[in-house]
C-alpha positions, -999 to +999 in steps of 0.1 A: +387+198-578+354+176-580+348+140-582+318+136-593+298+099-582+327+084-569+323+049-565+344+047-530+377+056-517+396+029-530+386+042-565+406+079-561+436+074-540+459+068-568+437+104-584+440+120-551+461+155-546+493+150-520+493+192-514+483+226-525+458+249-514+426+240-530+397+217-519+382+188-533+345+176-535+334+145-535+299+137-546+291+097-541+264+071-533+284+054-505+281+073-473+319+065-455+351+077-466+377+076-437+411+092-440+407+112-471+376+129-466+371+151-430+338+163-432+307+142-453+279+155-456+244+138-459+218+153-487+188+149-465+155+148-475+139+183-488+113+196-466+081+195-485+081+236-490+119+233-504+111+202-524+081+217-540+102+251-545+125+225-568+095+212-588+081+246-597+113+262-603+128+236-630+093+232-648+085+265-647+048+255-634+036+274-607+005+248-599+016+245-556-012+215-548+005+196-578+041+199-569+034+196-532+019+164-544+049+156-564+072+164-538+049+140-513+047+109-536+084+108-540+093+108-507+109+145-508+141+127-524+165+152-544+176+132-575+136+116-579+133+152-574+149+165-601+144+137-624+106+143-617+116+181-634+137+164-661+104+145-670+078+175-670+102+194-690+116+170-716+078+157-720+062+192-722+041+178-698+024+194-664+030+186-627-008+179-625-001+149-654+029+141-633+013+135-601-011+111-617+018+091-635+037+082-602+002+072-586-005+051-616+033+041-629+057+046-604+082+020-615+079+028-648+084+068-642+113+061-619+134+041-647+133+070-675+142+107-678+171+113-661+182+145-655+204+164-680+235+163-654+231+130-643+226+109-670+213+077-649+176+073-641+173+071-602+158+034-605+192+023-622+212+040-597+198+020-567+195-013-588+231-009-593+238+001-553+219-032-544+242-054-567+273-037-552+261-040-524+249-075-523+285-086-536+301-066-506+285-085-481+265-115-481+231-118-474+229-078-479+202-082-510+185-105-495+179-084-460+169-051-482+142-075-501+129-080-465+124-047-459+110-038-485+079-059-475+077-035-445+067-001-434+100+022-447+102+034-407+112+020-377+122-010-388+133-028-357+169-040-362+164-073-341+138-081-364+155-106-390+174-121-360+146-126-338+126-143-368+152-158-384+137-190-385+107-178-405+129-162-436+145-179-464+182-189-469+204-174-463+189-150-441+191-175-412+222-183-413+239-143-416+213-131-394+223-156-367+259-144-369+257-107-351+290-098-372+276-110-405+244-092-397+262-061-393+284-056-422+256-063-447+238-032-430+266-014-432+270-023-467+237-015-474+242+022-457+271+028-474+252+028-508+226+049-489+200+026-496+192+027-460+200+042-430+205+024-393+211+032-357+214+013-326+180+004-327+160+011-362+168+009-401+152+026-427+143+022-462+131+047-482+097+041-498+110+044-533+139+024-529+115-003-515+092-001-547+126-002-568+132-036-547+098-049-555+096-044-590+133-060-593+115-091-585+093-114-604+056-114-596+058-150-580+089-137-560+075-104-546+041-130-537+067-152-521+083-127-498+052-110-489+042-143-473+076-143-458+073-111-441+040-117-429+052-152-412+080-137-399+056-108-378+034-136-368+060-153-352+070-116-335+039-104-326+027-109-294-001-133-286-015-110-256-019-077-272-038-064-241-012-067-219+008-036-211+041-056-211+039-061-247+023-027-261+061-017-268+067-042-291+031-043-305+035-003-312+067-011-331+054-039-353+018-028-361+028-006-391+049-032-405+019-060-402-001-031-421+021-028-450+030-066-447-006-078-447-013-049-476+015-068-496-001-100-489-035-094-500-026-072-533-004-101-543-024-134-534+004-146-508-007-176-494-001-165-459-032-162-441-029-122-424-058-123-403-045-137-367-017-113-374-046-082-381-071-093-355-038-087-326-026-058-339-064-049-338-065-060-303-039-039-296-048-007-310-081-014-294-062-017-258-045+018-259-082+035-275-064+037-310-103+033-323-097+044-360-067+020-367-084-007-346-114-005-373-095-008-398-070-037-388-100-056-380-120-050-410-091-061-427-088-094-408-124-102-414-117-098-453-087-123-453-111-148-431-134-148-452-107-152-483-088-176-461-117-193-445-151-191-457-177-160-457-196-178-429-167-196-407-162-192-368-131-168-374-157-142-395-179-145-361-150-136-338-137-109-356-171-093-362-177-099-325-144-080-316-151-051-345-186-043-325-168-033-296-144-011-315-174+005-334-194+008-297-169+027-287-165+051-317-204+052-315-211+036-351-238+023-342-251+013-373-225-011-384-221-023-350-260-033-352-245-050-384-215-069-375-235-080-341-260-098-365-235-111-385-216-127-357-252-140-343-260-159-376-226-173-383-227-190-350-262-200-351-255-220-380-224-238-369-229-243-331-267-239-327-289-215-308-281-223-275-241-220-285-222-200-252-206-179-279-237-165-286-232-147-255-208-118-264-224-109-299-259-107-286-248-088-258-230-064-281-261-063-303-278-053-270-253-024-263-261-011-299-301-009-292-297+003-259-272+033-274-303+037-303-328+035-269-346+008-287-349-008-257-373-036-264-349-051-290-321-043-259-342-065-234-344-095-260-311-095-263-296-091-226-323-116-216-312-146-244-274-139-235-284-145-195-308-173-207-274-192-224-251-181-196-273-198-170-280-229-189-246-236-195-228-224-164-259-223-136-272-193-118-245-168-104-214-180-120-189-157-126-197-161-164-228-142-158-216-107-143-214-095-178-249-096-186-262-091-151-244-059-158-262-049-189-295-059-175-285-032-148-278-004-170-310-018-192-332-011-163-316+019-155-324+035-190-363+023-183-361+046-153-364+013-127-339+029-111-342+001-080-341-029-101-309-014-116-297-011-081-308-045-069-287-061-101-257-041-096-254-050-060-261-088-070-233-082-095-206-072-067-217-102-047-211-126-069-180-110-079-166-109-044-179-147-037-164-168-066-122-166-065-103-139-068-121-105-087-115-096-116-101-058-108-117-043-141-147-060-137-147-049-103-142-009-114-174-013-135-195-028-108-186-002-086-189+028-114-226+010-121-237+018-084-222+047-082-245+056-110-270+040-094-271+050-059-271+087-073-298+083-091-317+068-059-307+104-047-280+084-021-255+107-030-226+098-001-229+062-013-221+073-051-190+093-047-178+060-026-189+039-050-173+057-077-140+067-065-138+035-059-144+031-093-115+059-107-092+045-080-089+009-092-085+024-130-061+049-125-039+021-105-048-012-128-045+011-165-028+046-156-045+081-154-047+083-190-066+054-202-105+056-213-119+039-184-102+060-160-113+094-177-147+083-180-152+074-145-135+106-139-166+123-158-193+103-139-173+110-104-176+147-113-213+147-122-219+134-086-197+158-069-217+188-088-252+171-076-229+181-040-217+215-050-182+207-048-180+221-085-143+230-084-131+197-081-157+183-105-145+210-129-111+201-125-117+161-134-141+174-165-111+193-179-089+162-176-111+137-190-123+165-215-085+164-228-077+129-223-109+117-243-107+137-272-073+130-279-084+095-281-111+103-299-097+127-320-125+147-327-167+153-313-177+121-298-209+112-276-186+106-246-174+141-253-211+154-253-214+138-220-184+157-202-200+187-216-233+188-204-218+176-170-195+204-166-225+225-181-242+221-150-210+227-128-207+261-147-246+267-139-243+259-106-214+287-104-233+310-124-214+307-155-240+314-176-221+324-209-201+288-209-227+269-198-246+278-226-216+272-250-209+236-236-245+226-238-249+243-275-222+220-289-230+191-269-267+191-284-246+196-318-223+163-314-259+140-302-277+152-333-245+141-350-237+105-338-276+099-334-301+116-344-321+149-338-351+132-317-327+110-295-331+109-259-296+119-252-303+153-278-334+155-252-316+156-222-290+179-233-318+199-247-335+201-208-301+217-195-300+241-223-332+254-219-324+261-173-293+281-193-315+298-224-342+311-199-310+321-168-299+344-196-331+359-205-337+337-236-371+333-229-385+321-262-353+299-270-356+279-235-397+276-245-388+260-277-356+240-261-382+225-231-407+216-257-385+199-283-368+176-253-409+172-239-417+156-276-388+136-276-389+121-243-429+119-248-425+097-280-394+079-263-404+067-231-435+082-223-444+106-197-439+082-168-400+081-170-379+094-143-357+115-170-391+134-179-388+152-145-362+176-151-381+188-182-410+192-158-386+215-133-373+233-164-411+239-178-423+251-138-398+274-141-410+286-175-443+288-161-433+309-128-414+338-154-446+336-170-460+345-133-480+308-134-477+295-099-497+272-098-491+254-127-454+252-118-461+237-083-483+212-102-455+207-128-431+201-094-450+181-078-451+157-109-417+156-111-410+146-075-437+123-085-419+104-111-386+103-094-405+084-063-416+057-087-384+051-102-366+049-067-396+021-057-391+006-088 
């Protein structure tokens, strides 16, 4: 016996059989049926292979990418599912036409074509759930509205209590009252228009858009701007601290969707605090893609919110260069930085401390470009405010002190770099308590630093100094710690302790492109470092290979005459000619020589290992004399820079 869309048990006890040997199926949308039923099952979502099986086999059209997209769009439900069928084949349509129709018309597709055995279209279905529903338990319409403002997953189910204050009547009220709260869940599970545990509820996408479109367009604006107050209230206000990046990780997709809401709709809820934290965040735990895009996003509803040119536009372009630093986009960051620069110029003045951070990000983005004239105008007007507002060595200064370091550095005054660096730790030690991260840098800078002074005791110090404070303050994991990890290892090669340094290249090799998701300059960097751990071992073959694609990623994220193409170029060629690649090292050596020529000149320290790799060139070549010349040049050059 069958009962086909039973309603709930209450509706067949007086139908049900006392005996006999049969069975009895039940098909229903309400999900609990104690005493009369033993064993319910769920109908689960269709994988995407089953639920694209479905679509091909009712419409008898064999097109895969279109009922794969189909079955994707509509959430792999079984009765959209099939209605979807009942709709290609009552139209004599395609699954191609189909696919396009619930990108464009979703609500409209959902509320027609039923299928043959079922004769009510899926939309009705769930708008007739939500009124049972609702008039089961009160408040349930009103809490499924809600989320339908958020992402359908993970839906935290202290939410609406913990924000109660922030949604309309008479969500307070029920979601105040634990008990309340609970029976208008389970009355909203029992119609299977969502599903809950302990800890999450979930609402699938199309019953959300079924919500939505239930709702007048002043409504849906309305609750948009209620979901978005309500995760402004829950958000945390300190998104880099690791105390909160539990609740930040459960909330960001919500402020996504929420904010997405808002902005399609005109809700008069500004988003972009709520984007600029959940930016924050992301930007904390090296999330770099979705911290682009959350703050590109804020900076859009400031300027909607708050004027094209106002202080909040600055900020956020400010924050958005050191995402884009980091991910090596160089261009926009050159872009935003500016931005930032004349926003606050025009409100605050030149001399404006706030200036500070965007021309100092403007100055990271030359120095990454080595134009390194622009790089010294900035540094030097961001320490030319810092001073004149705070005095000389005030803690407000290590920044820039620190980017003058790494400045000189780049020019080959490898001293100067030194001499700042070392300033930078004094005043760092001398005014209150350090700053542990700042701290880590200074420390990673001399590292750097003292190694290239050719002080190579005092870098590993220096530098596991460095990892050490990183891997304690921010876990082994994190960015900063595996790229001190890289610039530890490229010391310890310089020693020939190459096992060890291989072993911390392989770590931050992993950890770094799983952040990065993909090539990325700081991968190029581990590469050509463990490049040279694999030469010093002999390893000719994967030397060769690390270098190869490390040259490949630079030409990428720069640009083919860059300095860092150059000096991956240098290392290739000591690989090239080691294998007998005679020619191919020539034209390697050669290519980095023109580069570095046009660049920096020939007087740079970084010229010098071109100048070993071309002496050794020129003794294959049986040229002895020329290479001693070419040595002694190089040795030469790396004098100057150490006096420098």
């Amino acid at each position: 016996m069958v009962y086909d869309n039973a309603k709930d048990p209450a509706a067949l006890r007086e139908l049900w059989p006392s005996g006999g040997m049969g069975n009895v199926i039940v098909t229903s949308r309400a999900d609990t049926w104690p005493e009369l039923v033993d064993d319910a099952i769920t109908v689960e979502l269709f994988s995407r292979d089953d639920a694209a099986t479905l679509l091909r086999a009712r419409t008898h059209d064999n097109d895969e990418s279109s009922a794969a997209e189909v079955a994707d769009r509509l959430g792999r439900l079984p009765l959209a599912l099939v209605q979807a069928a009942a709709y290609v084949t009552q139209t004599r349509t395609t699954l191609e036409h189909y696919a396009e129709l619930v990108t464009q018309q979703m609500g409209d597709v959902l509320a027609t074509t039923p299928p043959s055995d079922y004769n009510i279209p899926v939309a009705t279905t769930w708008s007739m759930s939500i009124a049972e529903a609702g008039a089961q338990a009160h408040g349930a319409r009103e809490l499924l509205i809600f989320c339908s403002f958020l992402a359908p997953e993970q839906i935290p189910r202290d939410m609406a209590p913990d924000c109660a204050v922030n949604l309309p009547d008479p969500l307070p009220e029920f979601a105040s009252n634990r008990v309340r709260y609970d029976m208008a869940i389970a009355a909203l599970a029992h119609y299977s228009l969502l599903s809950a545990d302990p800890s999450y509820l979930r609402v699938h996408r199309l019953v959300q858009l079924t919500v939505r479109l239930s709702l007048s367009e002043a409504e849906q604006r309305d609750w948009a701007a209620i979901a978005v107050r309500a995760l402004s209230h829950l958000f945390p206000h300190n998104p880099s601290d690791r105390e909160t990046w539990e609740r930040c990780a459960q909330l960001t997709p919500h402020v996504l969707v929420a904010s997405a809401h808002a902005a399609r709709l005109g809700a008069s809820e500004p988003t972009g605090d709520l984007l600029m934290r959940a930016g924050v965040y992301n930007l904390a735990r090296n999330f770099l893609p979705p911290a682009a895009d959350l703050m590109r996003m804020a900076i859009l509803d400031y300027e909607r919110s708050e004027g094209a040119e106002s202080l909040q536009v600055a900020v956020a372009c400010s924050e958005l260069a050191h995402v884009l630093h980091r991910r090596a986009e160089l261009v926009e960051e050159l872009a935003v930085s500016e931005r930032a620069i004349r926003i606050r110029e025009r409100l605050n003045g030149t001399d404006d401390f706030g200036l500070v951070e965007p021309l100092s990000r403007l100055g990271n983005a030359f120095l990454e470009l080595s134009r390194l004239d622009e790089a010294t105008d900035s540094y030097q007007r961001a320490l030319s405010i810092t001073e004149s507002t705070h005095g000389n060595d005030a803690r407000e200064s290590l920044p820039v002190l620190g980017q003058l370091a790494w400045l000189n550095y780049r020019k080959g005054n490898y001293q100067t770099a030194l001499r700042l660096c070392q300033r930078q730790l004094q005043i760092d030690i001398s005014t209150g308590i350090p700053d542990l991260h700042t701290t880590a840098f200074i420390h990673h800078g001399l590292g750097i630093f003292h190694h290239a002074m050719g002080e190579l005791d005092a870098a590993i110090q220096h530098q596991s100094q460095s990892v050490d404070i990183y891997m304690a303050e921010d876990g082994a994991e994190s960015y900063e710690t595996l790229k001190r990890e890289e610039s530890l290892a490229n010391h310890l090669v310089e020693r020939g302790e190459t096992t060890r340094a291989i072993e911390l290249l392989d770590h931050a090799l992993q950890g770094l492109s799983h952040i990065h998701g993909g090539d990325h300059p700081d991968l190029g960097a581990i590469l050509r470092t463990r490049a040279a751990a694999y030469l010093a071992e002999g390893r000719l073959t994967e030397a060769h290979a690390d270098l190869v694609r490390t040259v490949g990623i630079y030409e990428i994220f720069y640009e083919p005459d860059h300095p860092y193409v150059a000096r991956a170029l240098t290392p290739l060629a000591r690989a090239q000619l080691a294998l007998g690649e005679r020619e191919a090292a020539a034209a390697s050596v050669e290519r980095a020589k023109l580069t570095l020529e046009s660049r920096y000149g020939t007087n740079h320290p970084v010229y010098a290992e071109t100048l070993r790799v071309q002496a050794l060139l020129s003794r294959e070549n049986g040229d002895a004399a020329t290479a001693d010349q070419l040595i002694h040049q190089a040795e030469t050059l790396t004098r100057a820079a150490r006096n420098t």
